[in-house]
C-alpha positions as CSV (number, residue, x, y, z in Angstrom):
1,X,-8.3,-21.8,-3.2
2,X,-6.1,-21.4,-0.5
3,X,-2.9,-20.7,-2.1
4,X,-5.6,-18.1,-3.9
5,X,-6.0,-16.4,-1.4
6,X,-2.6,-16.5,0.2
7,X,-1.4,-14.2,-2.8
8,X,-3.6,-11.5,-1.8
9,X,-1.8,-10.7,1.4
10,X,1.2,-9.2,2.6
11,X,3.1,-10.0,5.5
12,X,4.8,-7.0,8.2
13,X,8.1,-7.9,8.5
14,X,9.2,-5.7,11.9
15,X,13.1,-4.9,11.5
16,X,14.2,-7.1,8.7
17,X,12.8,-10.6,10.8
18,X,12.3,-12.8,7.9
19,X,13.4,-16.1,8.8
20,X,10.3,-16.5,11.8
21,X,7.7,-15.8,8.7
22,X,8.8,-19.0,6.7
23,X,5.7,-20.6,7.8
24,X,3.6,-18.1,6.0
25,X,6.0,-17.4,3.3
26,X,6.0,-21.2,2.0
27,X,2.1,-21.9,2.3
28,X,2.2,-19.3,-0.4
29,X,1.9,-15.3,0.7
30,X,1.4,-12.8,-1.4
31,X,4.3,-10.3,0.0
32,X,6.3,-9.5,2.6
33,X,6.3,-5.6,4.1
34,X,9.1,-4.1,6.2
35,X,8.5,-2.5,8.7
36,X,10.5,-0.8,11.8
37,X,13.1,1.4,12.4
38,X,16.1,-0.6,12.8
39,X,19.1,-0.2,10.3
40,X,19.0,-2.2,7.4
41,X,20.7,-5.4,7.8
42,X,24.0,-5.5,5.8
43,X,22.7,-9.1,4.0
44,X,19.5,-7.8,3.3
45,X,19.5,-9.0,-0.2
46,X,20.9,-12.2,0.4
47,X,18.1,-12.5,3.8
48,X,15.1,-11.6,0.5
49,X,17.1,-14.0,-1.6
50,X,16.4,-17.4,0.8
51,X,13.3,-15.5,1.7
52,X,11.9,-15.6,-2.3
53,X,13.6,-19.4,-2.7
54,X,11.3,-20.6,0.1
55,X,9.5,-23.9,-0.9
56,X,5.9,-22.9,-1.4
57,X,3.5,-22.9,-4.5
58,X,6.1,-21.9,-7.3
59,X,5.3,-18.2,-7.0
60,X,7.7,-15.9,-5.1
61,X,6.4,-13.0,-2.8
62,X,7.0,-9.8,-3.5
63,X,8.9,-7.4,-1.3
64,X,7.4,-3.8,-0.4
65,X,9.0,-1.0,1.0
66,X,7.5,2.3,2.6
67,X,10.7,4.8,1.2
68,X,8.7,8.5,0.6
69,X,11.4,10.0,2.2
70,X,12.0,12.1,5.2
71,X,10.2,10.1,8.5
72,X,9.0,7.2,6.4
73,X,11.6,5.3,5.0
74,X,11.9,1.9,5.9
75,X,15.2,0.5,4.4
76,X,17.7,2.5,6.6
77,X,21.6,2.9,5.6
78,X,21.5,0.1,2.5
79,X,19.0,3.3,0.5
80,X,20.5,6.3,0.7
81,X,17.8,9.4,2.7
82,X,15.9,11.7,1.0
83,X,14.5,14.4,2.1
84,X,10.8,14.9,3.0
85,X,7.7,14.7,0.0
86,X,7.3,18.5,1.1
87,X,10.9,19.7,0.9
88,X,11.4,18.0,-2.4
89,X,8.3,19.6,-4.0
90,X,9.6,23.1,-2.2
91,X,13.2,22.9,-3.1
92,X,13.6,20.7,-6.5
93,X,12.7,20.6,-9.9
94,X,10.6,18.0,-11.3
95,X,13.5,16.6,-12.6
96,X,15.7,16.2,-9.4
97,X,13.0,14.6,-8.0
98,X,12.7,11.6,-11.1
99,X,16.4,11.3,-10.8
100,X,16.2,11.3,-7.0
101,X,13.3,8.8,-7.0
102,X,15.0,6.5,-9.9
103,X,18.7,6.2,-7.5
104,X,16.8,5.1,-4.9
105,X,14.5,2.8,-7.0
106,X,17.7,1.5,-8.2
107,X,18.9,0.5,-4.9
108,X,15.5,-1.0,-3.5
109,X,15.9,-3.2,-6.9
110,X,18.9,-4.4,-6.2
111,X,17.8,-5.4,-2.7
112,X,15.5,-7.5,-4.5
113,X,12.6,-4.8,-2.9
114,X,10.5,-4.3,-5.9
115,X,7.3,-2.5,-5.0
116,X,7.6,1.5,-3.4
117,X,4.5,2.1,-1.2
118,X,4.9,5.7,-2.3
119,X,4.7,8.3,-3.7
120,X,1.8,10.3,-1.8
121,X,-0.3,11.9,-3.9
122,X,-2.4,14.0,-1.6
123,X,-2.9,17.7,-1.4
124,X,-1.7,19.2,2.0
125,X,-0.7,21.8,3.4
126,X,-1.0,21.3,7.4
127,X,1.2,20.7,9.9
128,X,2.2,16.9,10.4
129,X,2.4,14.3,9.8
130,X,0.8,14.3,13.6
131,X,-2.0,11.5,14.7
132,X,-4.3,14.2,13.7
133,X,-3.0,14.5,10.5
134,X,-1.4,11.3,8.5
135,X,-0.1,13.8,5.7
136,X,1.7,16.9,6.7
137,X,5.0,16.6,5.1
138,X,4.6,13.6,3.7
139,X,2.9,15.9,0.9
140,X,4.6,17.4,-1.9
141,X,2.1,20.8,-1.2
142,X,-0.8,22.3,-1.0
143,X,-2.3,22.6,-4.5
144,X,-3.0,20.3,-7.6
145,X,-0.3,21.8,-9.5
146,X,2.8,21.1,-7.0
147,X,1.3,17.9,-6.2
148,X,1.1,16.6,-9.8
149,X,4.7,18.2,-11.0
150,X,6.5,16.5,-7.9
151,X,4.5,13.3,-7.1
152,X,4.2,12.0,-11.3
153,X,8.4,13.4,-11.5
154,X,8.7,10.3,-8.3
155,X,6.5,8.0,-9.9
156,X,8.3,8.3,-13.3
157,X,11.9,8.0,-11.3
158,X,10.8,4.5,-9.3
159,X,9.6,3.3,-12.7
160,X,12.3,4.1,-14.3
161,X,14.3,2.9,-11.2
162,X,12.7,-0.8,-11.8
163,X,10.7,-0.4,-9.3
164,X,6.5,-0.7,-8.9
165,X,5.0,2.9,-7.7
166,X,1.6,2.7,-5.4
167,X,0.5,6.1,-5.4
168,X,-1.7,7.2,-2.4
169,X,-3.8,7.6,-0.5
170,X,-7.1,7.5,-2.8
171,X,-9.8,9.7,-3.1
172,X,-7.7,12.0,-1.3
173,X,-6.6,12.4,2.5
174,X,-5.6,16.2,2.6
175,X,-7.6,17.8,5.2
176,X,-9.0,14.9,6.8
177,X,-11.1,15.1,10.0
178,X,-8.2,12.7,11.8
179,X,-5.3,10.4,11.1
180,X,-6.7,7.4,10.3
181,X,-4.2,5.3,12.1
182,X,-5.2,6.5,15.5
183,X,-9.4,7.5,14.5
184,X,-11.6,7.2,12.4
185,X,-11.7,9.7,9.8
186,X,-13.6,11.8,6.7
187,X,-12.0,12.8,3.7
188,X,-13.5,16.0,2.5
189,X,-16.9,15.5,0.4
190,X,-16.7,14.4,-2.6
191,X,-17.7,17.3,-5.0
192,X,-14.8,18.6,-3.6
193,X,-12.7,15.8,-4.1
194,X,-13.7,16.0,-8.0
195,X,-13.0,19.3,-8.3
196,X,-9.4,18.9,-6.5
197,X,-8.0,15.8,-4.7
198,X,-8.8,13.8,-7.0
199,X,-7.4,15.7,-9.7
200,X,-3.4,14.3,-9.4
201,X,-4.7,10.3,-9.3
202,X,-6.1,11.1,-12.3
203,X,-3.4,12.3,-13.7
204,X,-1.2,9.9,-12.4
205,X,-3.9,7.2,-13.6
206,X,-3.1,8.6,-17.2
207,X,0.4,8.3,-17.2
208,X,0.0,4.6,-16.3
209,X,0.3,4.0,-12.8
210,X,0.2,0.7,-12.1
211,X,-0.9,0.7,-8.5
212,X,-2.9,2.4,-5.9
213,X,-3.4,2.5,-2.3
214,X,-6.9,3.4,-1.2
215,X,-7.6,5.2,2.0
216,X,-9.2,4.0,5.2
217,X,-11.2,7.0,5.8
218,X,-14.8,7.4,4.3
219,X,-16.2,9.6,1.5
220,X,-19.1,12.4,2.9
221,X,-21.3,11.8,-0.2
222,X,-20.1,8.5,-1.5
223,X,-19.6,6.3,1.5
224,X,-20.2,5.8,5.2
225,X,-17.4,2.7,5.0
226,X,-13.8,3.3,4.9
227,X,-13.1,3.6,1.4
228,X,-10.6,0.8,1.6
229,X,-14.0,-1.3,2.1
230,X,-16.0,0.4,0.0
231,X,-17.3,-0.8,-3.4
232,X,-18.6,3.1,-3.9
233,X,-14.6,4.2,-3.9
234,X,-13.3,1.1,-5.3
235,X,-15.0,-0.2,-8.2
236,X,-17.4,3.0,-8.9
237,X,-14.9,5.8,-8.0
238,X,-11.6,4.3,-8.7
239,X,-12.0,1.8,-11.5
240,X,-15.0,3.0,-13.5
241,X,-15.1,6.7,-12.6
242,X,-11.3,6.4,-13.2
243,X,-10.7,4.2,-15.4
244,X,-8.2,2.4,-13.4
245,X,-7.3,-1.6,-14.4
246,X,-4.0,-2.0,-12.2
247,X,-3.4,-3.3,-8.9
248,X,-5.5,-1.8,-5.9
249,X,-4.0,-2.0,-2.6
250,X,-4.9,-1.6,1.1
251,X,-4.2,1.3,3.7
252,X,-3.2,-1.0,6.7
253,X,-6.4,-2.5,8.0
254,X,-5.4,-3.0,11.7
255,X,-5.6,0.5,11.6
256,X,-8.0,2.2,14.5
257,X,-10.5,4.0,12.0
258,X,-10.8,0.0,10.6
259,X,-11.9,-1.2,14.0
260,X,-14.1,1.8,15.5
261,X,-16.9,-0.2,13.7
262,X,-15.9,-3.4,15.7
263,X,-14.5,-5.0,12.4
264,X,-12.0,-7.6,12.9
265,X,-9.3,-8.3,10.6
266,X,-10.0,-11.3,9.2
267,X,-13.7,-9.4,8.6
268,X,-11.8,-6.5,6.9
269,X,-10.2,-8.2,4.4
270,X,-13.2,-10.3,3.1
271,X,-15.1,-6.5,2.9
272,X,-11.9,-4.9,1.1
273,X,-11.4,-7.9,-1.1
274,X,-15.1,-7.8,-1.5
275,X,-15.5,-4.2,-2.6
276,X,-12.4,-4.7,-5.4
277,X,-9.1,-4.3,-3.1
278,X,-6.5,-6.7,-4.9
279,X,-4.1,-6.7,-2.0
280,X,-4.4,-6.7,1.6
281,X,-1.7,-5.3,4.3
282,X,-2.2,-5.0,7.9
283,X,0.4,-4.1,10.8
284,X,2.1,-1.1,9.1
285,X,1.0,1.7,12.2
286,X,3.7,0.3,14.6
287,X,2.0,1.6,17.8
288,X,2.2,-0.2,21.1
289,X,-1.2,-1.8,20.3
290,X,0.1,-3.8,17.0
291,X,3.5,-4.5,18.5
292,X,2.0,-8.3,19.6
293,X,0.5,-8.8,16.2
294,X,3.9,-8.1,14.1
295,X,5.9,-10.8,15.8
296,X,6.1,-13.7,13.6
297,X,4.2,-15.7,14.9
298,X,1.1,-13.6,15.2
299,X,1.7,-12.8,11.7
300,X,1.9,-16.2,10.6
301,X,-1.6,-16.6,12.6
302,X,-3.2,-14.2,11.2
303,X,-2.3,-14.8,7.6
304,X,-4.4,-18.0,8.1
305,X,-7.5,-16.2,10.0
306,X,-7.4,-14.0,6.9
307,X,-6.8,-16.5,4.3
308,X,-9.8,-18.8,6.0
309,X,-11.7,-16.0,6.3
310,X,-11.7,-15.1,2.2
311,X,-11.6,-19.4,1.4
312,X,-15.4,-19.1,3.6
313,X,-16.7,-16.0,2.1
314,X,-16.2,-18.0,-1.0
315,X,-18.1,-20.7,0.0
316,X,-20.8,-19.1,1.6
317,X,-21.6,-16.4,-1.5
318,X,-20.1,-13.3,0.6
319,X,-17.4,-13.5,-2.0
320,X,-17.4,-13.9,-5.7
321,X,-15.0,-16.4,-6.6
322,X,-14.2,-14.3,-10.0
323,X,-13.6,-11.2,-7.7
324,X,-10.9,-13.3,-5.6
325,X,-10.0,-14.7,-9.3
326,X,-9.4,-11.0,-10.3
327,X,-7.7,-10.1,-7.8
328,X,-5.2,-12.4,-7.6
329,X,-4.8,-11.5,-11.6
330,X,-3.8,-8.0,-10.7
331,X,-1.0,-9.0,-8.3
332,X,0.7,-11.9,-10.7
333,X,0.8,-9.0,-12.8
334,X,2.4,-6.0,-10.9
335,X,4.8,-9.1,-9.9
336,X,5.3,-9.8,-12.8
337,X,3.9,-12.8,-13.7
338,X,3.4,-14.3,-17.6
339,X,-0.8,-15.3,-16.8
340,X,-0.8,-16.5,-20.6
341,X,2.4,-18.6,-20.0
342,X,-0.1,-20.8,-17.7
């Protein structure tokens, strides 16, 4: 049940350090997330090579990026820049943005990077992004319509790229009360989600995406939790509101608005495994608060809290073992995986 669980999680990787998460890597994580803002080694692909040939339980981990563009892009000077979500949706077609997402889909996939946290699907059109305001110009505008024409055209071009989109961050984070990262936080209710934040998911739900990232603020009218813990968002909002089947992943969950409730890690993931999260990542702020828990060996310590934490929630009934079942099921498939090949 162990290894079980170990595929629902993803390890940080701060500036390319893979060789200190071995540990972790071989008793059989999920993922691997990089994280920093170093340059991109030049052997990257050979580093994620050794990396996925680690002896562990016959499953390699996958490797995530966080390349929206502009201030978030993680894999510096081996993927060419692009501009900000904002700029893209102001300046280029929806076209130019597929082809622009697809080159640099191409070049995470031959890094061996194969999952895009991006794009962001959220309507905004504030200032930021600010640690009052996680979107800013992270978003590709201000309505429904720009939103869906830009964010689908860069979840077709990473597809199309070989690369899995996560689209995020669901039910919707424009106009939030805070940036979740640094605060808790509200989305706006959620009659008005329906009517309009909502409204691209959906639509990029119906043209197949395969993952989504849910948000770590709560719902006014659906849920007091984060949604990221919250069975309300996840399994009532997301999945049979929705209809969404794929591969539901985490905000980070060492954010601040995760522990204003004094949750602790290992307690967050059991609740957002709980509530129908698929799979779990942590560290991905970067403030001076997480930089002790991103070196390796604090990550390899906390992937076991975490995966003892889910194994006992088993046990004790907190945790259905066909939820942990089914989670693990949704990420052997966005990796990949042949589940009827045994």
């Amino acid at each position: 049940m162990a290894r079980r669980a170990g595929q629902l999680i993803v390890l940080p990787a701060l500036d390319f350090e893979l060789d200190g998460l071995a540990p972790p890597l071989q008793a059989g994580a999920g993922g691997v997330l990089f994280l920093g803002r170093a340059q991109a080694p030049s052997d990257l692909a050979d580093r994620i090579d050794r990396a996925s040939a680690a002896p562990g339980p016959g499953i390699a981990p996958a490797f995530l990026a966080d390349q929206e563009g502009g201030g978030v892009q993680r894999i510096k000077g081996a993927v060419d820049p692009i501009p900000w979500a904002r700029t893209m949706g102001a300046t280029m077609t929806p076209a130019e943005i597929e082809a622009l997402a697809t080159r640099t889909a191409t070049q995470l996939h031959d890094l061996g990077i194969g999952i895009d946290l991006a794009p962001v699907l959220d309507i905004d059109d504030r200032p930021g992004p600010s640690s009052t305001n996680p979107d800013g110009e992270r978003a590709f505008g201000g309505t429904v319509d720009e939103v869906i024409g830009s964010g689908l055209a860069f979840q077709r071009g990473l597809t199309a790229g070989g690369v899995l989109p996560v689209v995020k961050h669901f039910p919707g984070l424009g106009h939030s009360t805070a940036n979740t990262d640094h605060a808790a936080a509200a989305t706006q209710p959620i009659g008005v989600l329906r009517a309009t934040d909502l409204v691209p998911f959906r639509a990029a739900i119906d043209a197949g995406a395969p993952a989504v990232m849910v948000a770590n603020a709560s719902v006014p009218g659906l849920t007091d939790r984060p949604a990221t813990l919250s069975p309300e968002v996840i399994e009532g909002l997301l999945r049979t509101e929705l209809g969404f089947d794929g591969l539901v992943v985490t905000d980070s969950l060492s954010a601040e608005a995760i522990f204003a409730d004094g949750r602790t890690l290992p307690d967050a993931a059991v609740q957002a495994v709980t509530a129908g999260a698929d799979l779990v990542l942590f560290g991905s702020t970067i403030d001076a608060r997480e930089t002790a828990l991103l070196a390796p060996a604090a990550v390899a310590t906390t992937y076991q809290q975490i995966v003892d934490a889910l194994v006992g929630a088993v046990g004790s009934g907190q945790l259905a073992e066909e939820r942990l079942d089914a989670a693990v099921a949704h990420v052997l498939t966005a990796k990949g995986v042949d589940l009827c090949g045994g």
